[in-house]
C-alpha positions as CSV (number, residue, x, y, z in Angstrom):
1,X,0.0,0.0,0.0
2,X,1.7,3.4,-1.2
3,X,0.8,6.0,1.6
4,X,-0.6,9.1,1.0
5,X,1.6,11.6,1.8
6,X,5.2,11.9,2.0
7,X,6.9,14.9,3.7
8,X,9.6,12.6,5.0
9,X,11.9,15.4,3.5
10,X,10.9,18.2,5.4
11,X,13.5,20.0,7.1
12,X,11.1,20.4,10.4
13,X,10.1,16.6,10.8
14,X,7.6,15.4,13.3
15,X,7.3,11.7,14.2
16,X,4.1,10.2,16.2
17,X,5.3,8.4,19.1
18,X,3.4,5.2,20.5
19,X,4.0,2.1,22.7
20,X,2.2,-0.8,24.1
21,X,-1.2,-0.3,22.7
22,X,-1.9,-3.9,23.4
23,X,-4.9,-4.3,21.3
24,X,-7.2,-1.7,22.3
25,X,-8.5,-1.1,19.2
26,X,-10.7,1.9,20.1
27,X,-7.4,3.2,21.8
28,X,-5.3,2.7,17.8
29,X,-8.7,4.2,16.4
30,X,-7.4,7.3,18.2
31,X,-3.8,7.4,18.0
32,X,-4.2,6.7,14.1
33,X,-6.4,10.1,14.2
34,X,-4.4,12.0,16.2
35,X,-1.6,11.4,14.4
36,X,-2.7,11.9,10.7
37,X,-4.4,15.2,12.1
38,X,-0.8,16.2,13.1
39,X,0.5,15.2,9.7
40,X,3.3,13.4,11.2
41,X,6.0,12.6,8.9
42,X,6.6,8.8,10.2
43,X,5.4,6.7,13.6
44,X,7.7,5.3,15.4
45,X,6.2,2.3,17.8
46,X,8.0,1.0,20.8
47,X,6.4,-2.3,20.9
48,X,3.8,-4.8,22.6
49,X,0.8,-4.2,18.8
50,X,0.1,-7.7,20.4
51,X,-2.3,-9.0,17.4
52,X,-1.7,-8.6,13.8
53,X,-5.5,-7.7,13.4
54,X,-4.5,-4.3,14.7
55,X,-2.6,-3.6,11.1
56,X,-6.3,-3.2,9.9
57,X,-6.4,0.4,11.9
58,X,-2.5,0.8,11.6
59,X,-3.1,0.7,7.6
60,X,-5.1,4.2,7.6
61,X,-2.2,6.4,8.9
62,X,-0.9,8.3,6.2
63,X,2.6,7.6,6.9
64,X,5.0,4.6,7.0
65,X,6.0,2.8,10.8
66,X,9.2,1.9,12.3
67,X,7.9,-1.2,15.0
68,X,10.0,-2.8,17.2
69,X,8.5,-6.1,19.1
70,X,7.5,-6.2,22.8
71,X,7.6,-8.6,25.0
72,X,3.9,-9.4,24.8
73,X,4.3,-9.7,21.1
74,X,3.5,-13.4,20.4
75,X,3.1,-14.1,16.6
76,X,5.8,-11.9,15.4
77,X,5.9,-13.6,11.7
78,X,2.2,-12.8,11.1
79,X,2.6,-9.5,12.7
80,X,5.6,-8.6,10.0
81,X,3.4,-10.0,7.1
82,X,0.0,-8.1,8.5
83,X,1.9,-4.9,8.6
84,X,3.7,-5.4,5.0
85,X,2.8,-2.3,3.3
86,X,2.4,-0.3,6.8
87,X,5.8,-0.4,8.3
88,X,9.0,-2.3,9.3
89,X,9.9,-4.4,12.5
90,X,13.0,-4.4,13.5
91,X,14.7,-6.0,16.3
92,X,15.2,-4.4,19.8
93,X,16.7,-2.5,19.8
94,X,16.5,-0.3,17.0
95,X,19.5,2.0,16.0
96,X,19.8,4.0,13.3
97,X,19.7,7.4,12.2
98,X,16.0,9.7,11.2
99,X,15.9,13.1,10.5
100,X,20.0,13.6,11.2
101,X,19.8,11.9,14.7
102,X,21.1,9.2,16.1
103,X,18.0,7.3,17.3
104,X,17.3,4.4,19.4
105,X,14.0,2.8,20.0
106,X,13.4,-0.3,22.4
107,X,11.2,-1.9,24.8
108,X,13.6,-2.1,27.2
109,X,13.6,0.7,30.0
110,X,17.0,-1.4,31.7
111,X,19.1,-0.5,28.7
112,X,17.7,3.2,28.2
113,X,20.3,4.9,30.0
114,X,23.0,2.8,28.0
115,X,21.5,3.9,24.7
116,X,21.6,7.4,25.6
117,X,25.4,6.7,25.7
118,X,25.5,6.7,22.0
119,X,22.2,8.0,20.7
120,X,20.7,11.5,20.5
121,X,17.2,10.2,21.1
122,X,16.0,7.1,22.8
123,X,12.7,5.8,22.5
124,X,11.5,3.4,24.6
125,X,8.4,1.5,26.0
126,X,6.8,-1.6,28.6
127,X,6.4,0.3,31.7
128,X,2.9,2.1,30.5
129,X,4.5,5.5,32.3
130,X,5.2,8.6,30.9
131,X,8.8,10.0,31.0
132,X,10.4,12.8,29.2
133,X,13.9,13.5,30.1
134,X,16.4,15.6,28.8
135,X,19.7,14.3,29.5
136,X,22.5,13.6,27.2
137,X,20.1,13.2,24.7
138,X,16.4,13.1,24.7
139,X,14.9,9.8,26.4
140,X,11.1,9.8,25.5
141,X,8.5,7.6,26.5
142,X,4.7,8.1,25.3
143,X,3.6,6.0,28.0
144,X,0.6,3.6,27.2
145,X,-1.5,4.2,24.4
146,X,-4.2,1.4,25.7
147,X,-4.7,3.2,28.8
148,X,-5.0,-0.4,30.5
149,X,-2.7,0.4,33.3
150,X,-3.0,4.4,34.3
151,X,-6.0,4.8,32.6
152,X,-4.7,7.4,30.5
153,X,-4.3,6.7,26.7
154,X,-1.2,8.7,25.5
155,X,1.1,9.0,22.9
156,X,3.8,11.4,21.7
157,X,4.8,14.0,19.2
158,X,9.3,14.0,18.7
159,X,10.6,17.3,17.0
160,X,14.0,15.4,16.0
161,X,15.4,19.0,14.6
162,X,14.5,20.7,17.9
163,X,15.2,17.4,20.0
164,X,11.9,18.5,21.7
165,X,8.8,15.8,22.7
166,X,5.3,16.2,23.5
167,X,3.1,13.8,25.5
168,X,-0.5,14.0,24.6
169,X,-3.4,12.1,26.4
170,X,-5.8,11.0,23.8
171,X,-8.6,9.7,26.2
């Protein structure tokens, strides 16, 4: 599937931020919204999608995915060929460079501080909290976009050029 729009050449990139949305399809419904009303140049998700029948929301965002798998992500070979076409798993952790930044994204909050060694942003999920930090670099987590936990659905908006965040509660 060829998305929509492509601004992934903009000098002032913005990149939707989720993590662990753990099948709350309602709680996708949202994020997807939210984050083609931003006109975000890519989403970047910091794992546990859970079930590959959530590609059937992630497929309306009009931008590509970078996914990295959670821990609660069982059927990672169906996941990859549900979101064919939507975005890209990659193993966590993720290291690579977007936007002119040296970014890391993984589901691992015990190797955060380790990646902010060597990366200007980190990215990271599993503990369903919030946390914005500006350190070395800039450690970002949306917290949960399910809202199972806190009760708070949230996800993030990362300004790589600025190395700025913003959390957002979505419902």
């Amino acid at each position: 599937m060829q998305k929509m729009i492509d601004r992934s050449e903009e000098r002032n990139a913005k990149i939707g931020v989720i993590s662990d949305s753990h099948d709350n399809m309602d709680a996708i419904k949202g994020a997807v919204s939210f984050f083609n009303e931003a006109e975000v140049d890519l989403v970047i998700h910091a794992g546990d999608i859970i079930s590959p029948f959530t590609a059937d929301e992630f497929e309306k965002l009009n931008c590509d995915m970078l996914l990295i798998y959670g821990n609660n992500d069982g059927d990672r070979l169906y996941l990859k060929d549900r979101f064919e076409g939507i975005g890209k798993f990659y193993r966590d952790p993720y290291i690579g460079e977007l936007y002119g930044k040296k970014i890391a994204v993984t589901h691992i909050p015990a190797i955060v501080d380790a990646l902010a060694e060597k990366n200007d942003i980190v990215i990271y999920g599993h503990t369903h909290y919030k946390d914005l930090r500006k350190e070395k670099g800039l450690i970002l987590n949306p917290g949960e976009s399910c809202g199972y936990l806190t009760g708070i659905k949230s996800v993030a908006l990362l300004y790589p050029k600025q190395m700025d965040a913003k959390i957002f509660d979505i419902g």
